[in-house]
Legacy VTK file of the C-alpha trace (Angstrom):
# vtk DataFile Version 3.0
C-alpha trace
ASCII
DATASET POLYDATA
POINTS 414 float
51.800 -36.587 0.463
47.882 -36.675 1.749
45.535 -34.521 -0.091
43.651 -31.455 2.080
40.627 -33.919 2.397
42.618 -37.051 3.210
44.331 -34.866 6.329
40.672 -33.973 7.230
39.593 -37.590 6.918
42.573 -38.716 9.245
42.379 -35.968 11.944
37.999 -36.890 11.657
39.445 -40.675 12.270
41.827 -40.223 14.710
39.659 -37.979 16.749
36.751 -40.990 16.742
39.180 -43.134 18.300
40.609 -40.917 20.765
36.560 -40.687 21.377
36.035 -44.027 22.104
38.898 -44.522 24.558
37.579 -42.053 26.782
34.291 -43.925 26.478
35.757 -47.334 26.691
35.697 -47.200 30.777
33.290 -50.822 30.679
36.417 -52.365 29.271
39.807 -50.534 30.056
41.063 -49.369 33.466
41.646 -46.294 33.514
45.084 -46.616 33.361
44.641 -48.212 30.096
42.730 -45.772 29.025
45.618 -43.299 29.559
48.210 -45.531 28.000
45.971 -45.662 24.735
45.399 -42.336 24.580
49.172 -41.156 25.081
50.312 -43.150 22.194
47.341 -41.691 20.081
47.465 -37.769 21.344
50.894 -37.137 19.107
49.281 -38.730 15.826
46.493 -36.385 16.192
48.708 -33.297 16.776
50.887 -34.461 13.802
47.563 -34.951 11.626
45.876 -31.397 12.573
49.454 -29.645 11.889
49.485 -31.512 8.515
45.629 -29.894 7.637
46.916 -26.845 8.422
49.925 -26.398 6.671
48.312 -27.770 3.166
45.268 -25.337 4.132
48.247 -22.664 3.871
49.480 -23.900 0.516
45.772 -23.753 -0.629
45.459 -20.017 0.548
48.860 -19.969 -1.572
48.525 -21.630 -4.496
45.021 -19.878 -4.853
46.487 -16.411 -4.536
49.655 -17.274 -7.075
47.146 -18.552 -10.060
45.027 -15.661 -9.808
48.157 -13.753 -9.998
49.621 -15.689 -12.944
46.556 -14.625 -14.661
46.447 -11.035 -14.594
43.859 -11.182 -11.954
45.327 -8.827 -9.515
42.284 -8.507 -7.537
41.296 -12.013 -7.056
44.858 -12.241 -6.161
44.445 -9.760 -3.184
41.274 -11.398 -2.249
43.016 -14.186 -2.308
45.995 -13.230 0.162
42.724 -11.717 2.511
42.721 -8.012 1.849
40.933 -5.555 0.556
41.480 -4.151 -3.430
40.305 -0.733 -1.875
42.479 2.171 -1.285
42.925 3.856 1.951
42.712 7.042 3.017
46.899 7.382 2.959
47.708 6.035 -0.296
44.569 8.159 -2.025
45.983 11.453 -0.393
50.527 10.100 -1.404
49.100 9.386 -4.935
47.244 12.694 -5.845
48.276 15.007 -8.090
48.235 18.091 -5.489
50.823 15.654 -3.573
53.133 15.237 -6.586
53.190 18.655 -7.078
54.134 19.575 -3.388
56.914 17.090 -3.523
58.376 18.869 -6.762
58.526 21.928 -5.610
60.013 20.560 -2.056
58.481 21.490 1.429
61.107 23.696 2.589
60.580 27.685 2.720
57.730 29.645 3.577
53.953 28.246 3.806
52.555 25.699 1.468
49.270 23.610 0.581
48.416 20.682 -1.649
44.989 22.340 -2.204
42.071 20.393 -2.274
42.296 16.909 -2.480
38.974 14.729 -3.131
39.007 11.320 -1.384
36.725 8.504 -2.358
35.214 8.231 1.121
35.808 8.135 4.314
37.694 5.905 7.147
35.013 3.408 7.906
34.926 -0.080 8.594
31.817 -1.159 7.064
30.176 -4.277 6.990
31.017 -7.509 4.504
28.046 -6.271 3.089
29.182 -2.755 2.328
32.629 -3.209 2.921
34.461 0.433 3.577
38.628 1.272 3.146
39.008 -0.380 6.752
37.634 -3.477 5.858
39.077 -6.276 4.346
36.956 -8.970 3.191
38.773 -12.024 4.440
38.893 -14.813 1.591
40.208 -17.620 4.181
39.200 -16.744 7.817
41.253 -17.542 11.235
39.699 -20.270 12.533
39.888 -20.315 15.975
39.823 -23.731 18.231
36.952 -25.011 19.802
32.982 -23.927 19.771
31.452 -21.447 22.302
28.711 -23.337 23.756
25.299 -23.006 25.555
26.001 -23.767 29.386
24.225 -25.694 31.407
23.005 -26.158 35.141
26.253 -28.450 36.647
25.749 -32.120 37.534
25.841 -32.672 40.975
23.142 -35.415 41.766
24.165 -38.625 40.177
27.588 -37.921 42.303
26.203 -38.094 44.998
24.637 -41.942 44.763
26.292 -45.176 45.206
26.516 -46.607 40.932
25.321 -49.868 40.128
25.455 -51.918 37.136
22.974 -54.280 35.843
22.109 -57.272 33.206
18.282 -56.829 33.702
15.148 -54.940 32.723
14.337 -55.179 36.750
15.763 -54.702 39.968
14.186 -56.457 42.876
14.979 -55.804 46.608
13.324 -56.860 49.672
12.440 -54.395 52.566
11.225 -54.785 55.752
8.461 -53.098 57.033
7.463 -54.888 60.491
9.475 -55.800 63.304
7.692 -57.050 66.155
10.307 -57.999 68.884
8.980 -59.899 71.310
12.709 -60.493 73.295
11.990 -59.953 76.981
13.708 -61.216 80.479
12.893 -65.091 80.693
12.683 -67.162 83.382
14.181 -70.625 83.980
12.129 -72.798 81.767
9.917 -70.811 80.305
8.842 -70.372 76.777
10.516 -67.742 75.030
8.533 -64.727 73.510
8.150 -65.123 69.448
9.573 -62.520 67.501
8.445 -61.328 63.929
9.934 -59.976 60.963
7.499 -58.832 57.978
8.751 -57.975 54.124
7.652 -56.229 50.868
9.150 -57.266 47.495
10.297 -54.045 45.928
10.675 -53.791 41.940
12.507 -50.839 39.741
12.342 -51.165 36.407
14.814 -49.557 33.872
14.103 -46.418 32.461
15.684 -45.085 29.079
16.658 -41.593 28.293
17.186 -40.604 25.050
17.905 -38.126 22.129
18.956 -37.663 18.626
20.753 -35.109 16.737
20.435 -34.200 13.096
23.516 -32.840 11.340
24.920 -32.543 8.173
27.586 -34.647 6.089
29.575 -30.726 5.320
29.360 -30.474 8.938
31.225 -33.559 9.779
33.637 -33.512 6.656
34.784 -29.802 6.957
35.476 -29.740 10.724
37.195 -32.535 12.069
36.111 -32.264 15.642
32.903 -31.620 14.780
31.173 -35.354 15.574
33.152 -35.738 18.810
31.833 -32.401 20.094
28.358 -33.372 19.351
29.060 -36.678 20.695
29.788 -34.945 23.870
27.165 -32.101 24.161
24.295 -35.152 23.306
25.957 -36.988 25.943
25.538 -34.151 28.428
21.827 -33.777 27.284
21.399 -37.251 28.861
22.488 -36.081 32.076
20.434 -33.088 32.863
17.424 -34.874 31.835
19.173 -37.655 34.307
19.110 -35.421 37.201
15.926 -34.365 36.954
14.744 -37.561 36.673
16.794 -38.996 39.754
14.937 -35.784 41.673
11.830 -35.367 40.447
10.532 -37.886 37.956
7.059 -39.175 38.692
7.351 -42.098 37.532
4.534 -42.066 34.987
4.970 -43.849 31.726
8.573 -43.822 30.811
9.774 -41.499 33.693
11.347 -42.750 36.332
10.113 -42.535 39.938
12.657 -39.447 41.505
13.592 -38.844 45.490
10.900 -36.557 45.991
8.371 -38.328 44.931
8.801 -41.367 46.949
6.297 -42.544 49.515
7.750 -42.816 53.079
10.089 -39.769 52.980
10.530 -37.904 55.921
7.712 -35.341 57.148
9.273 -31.657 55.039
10.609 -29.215 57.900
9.142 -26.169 56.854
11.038 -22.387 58.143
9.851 -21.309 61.324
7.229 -18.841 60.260
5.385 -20.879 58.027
1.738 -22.603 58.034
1.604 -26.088 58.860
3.242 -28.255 61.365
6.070 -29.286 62.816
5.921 -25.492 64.039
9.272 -24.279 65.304
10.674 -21.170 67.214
10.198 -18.030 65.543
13.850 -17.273 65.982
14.699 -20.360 63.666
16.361 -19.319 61.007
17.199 -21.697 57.198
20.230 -23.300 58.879
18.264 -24.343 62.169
15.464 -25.483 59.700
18.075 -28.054 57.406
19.717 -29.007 61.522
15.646 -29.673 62.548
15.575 -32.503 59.368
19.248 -34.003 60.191
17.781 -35.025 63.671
14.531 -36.340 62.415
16.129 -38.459 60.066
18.464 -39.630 62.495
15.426 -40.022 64.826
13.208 -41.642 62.672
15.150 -43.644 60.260
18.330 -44.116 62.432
20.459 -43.042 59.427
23.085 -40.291 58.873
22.557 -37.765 56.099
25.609 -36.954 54.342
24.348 -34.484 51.905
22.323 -31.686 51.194
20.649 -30.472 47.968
19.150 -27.424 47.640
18.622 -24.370 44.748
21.541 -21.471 44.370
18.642 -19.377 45.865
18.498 -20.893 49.215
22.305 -21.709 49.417
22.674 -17.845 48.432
20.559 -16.464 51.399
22.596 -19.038 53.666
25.637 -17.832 53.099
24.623 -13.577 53.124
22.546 -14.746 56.424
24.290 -11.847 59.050
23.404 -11.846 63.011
22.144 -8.697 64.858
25.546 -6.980 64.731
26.200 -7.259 60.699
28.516 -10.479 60.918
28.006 -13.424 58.646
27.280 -16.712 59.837
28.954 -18.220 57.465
33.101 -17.394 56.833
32.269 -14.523 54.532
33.304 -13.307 50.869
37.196 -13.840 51.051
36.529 -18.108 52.098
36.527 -20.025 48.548
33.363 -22.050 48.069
35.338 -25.335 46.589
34.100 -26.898 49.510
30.456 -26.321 50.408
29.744 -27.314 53.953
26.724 -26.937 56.192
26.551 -28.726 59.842
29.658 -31.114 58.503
27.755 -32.248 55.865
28.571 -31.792 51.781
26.386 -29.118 49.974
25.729 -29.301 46.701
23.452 -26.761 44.330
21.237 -27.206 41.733
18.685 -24.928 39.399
16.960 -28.795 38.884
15.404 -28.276 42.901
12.836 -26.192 43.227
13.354 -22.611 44.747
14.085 -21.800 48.335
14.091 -25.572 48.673
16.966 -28.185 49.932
16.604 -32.328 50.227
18.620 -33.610 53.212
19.389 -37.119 52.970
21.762 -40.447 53.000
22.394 -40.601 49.812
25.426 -43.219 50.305
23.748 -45.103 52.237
19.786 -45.482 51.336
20.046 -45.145 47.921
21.329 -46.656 44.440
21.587 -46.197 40.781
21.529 -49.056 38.302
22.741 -48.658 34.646
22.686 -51.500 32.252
25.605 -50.278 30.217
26.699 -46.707 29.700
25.096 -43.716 27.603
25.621 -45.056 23.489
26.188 -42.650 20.959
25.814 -43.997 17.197
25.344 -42.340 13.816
23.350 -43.656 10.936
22.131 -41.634 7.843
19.705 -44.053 7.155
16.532 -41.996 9.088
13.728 -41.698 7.041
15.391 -39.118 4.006
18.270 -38.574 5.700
20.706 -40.412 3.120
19.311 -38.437 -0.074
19.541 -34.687 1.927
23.121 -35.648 3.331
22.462 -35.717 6.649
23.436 -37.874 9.655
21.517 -38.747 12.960
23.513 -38.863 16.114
21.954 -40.774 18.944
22.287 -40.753 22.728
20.829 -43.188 24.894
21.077 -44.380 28.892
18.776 -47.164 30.763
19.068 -47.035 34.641
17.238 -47.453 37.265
17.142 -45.751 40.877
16.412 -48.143 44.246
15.473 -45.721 47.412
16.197 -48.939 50.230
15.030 -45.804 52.753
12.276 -43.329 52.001
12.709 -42.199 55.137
16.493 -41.292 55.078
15.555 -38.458 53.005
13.429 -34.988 53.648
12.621 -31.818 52.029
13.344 -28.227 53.765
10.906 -25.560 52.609
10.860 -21.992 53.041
14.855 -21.502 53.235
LINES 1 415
414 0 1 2 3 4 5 6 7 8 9 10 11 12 13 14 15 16 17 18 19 20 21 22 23 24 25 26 27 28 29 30 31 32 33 34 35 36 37 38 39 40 41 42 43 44 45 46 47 48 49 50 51 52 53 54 55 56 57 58 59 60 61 62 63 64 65 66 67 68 69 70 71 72 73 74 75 76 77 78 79 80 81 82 83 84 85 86 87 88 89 90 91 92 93 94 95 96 97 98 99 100 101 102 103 104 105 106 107 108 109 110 111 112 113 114 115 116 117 118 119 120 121 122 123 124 125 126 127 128 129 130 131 132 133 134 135 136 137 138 139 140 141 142 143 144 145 146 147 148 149 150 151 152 153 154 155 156 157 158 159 160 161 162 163 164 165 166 167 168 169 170 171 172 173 174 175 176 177 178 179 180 181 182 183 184 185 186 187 188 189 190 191 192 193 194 195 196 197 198 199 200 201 202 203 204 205 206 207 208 209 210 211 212 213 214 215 216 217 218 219 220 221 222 223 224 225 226 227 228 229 230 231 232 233 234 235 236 237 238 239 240 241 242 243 244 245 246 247 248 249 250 251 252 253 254 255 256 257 258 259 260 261 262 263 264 265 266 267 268 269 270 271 272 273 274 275 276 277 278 279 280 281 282 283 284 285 286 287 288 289 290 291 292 293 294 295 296 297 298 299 300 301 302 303 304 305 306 307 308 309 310 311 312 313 314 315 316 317 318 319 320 321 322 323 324 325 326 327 328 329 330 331 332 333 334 335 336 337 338 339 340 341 342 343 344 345 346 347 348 349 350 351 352 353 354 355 356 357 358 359 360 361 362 363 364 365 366 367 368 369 370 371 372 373 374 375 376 377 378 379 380 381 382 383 384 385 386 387 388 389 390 391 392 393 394 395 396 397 398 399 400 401 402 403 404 405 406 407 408 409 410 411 412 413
């Protein structure tokens, strides 16, 4: 029979491993990955029901030696309720009471008289606990944590993934064409074509973060680590997807989509300064339809996406025509599937307000990783080891290649 802290140890180790199947998707199929974790699911079940029933004995044999000791009220605290009286059993065990119930209740009119209660039906506070609380010596733990949320991921989606052995990524991309083919006659010479390129380099970028935590932390709740593991994990990605849209490539930040030279001119909303100037009657959806054709125009590509805040998508989809209708399908349509001109919509608080990016993303654009995101935990930063605490680290190293500038272009004004 395992001891309270040898369940908790178990359910901590079995949890780690369930942990690194998920993660292990560089060296299982996924398939694999399911097999693994079927056969590992009913340990863990079996482990967490064996933590709490000996938690229950605990609470048990806790309550039954206080009680084998005359200590009747560390007994009740014990068992999770209050020592105090309540209102009822103050008012059955008075003496005005007693006296009613000798005489008997039957036969003309009565009273117990007055009959002085401690104080009065409130709650209280753990604090100042009243006769309706009851200080609670082992709480209900309920499952899980009730986290912070965050804006959803919907960049890195939406980009071919690449993986890489290298600190650089080199491409080559043409940026001259002279064609010189033209009707020849019999004999001639023929005209002499030209092709001109630019060697393109990316370097990897790393993203990274570290969590300090404590050993009582990880010891007294099981899941504890692999939750962490997971929210540091997800604090990679936001940062990723504002890097993969905005970085500005400075330093260690990596050079984003809208900061790329070469990308198509921005379409601003008819009724705003500067050109291409469009029909007045142009409304955000004619705007994001103007960029679709210059793209196709321009860089002979076809966007497949479209990027753009909650704000704009929001005014989209109230957008009504002269007689009240909506141009879109209205508030009984689910938005599972967000769809403007036949092409995906996704949303994002990481683009700027009122603002979409139309582009190719399949098609002129790629991410390299070297690896996956890492997550290790060391207690040997700076004092950590002698305070009891434990650093959990993240880290990620990609890189992005844009092949096309021009396949993408910013809508402003929407």
């Amino acid at each position: 029979m395992p001891t309270l802290l040898e369940a908790r140890e178990s359910v901590k180790k079995l949890s780690l491993d369930a942990l690194k199947i998920v993660q292990s998707e560089k060296t299982m199929t996924p398939s694999e990955q399911k097999e693994a974790l079927d056969k590992l699911e009913p340990m863990l079940e079996e482990a967490q029901k064996e933590v709490a029933n000996l938690e229950y004995v605990e609470e048990k044999r806790a309550k039954y030696f206080a009680a084998s000791n005359g200590d009747l009220a560390a007994s009740a605290e014990a068992e999770g309720r209050a020592t105090l009286k309540s209102l009822g059993a103050q008012f059955v065990g008075s003496d005005g009471y007693k006296k009613l119930l000798g005489r008997g209740l039957k036969g003309g009119q009565w009273s117990t008289g007055d009959i002085e209660l401690k104080t009065t039906l409130a709650e209280g506070t753990v604090a100042s606990p009243g006769p309706g609380f009851a200080p609670v010596a082992t709480p209900t733990v309920l499952p899980g944590i009730v986290d912070i949320k965050f804006q959803p991921l919907v960049v890195a989606d939406l980009i071919p993934q690449g993986t890489t052995n290298s600190v650089l990524i080199r491409y080559l991309v043409e940026t001259a064409v002279t064609n010189a083919a033209a009707a020849t006659a019999e004999g001639a010479a023929y005209g002499e074509s030209a092709l001109t390129f630019d060697k393109v380099d990316e370097t990897l970028h790393k993203i990274a973060t570290f969590l300090p935590i404590t050993d009582e932390m990880l010891e007294d709740f099981a899941q504890t680590q692999s939750y962490v593991d997971a929210r540091l994990q997800l604090f990679i990605r936001l940062k990723e997807q504002a890097q993969l849209l905005t970085g500005d490539g400075t330093g260690s930040n990596l050079l984003g989509l809208l900061n790329r030279t070469g990308l198509a001119t921005t379409i601003p909303k008819a009724g705003q300064t500067g050109p291409p100037l469009f029909p007045a009657s142009d409304n955000s959806m004619d705007a994001i339809y103007r960029q679709i054709t210059q793209i196709r125009i321009t860089s002979f590509m076809e966007p497949d996406a479209t990027v753009m805040d909650p704000l704009a998508w929001q005014n989209i989809l109230l957008a009504k025509n002269s007689q009240g209708f909506y141009y879109a399908n209205g508030p009984f349509v689910s938005e599972a599937d967000s769809m403007l001109w036949g092409k995906r919509v996704v949303h994002t608080p990481a683009m700027a307000a009122n603002e979409a990016l139309v582009g190719a993303f399949a098609q002129a654009a790629q991410m390299f990783r070297k690896g996956g995101i890492t997550v290790e935990a060391s207690n040997s930063h700076v004092d950590y080891f002698v305070k009891g605490l434990v650093a959990i680290r993240a880290e990620e190293r990609l890189g992005l290649a844009v092949y096309r500038p021009g396949a993408f272009g910013l809508v402003t004004g929407i």
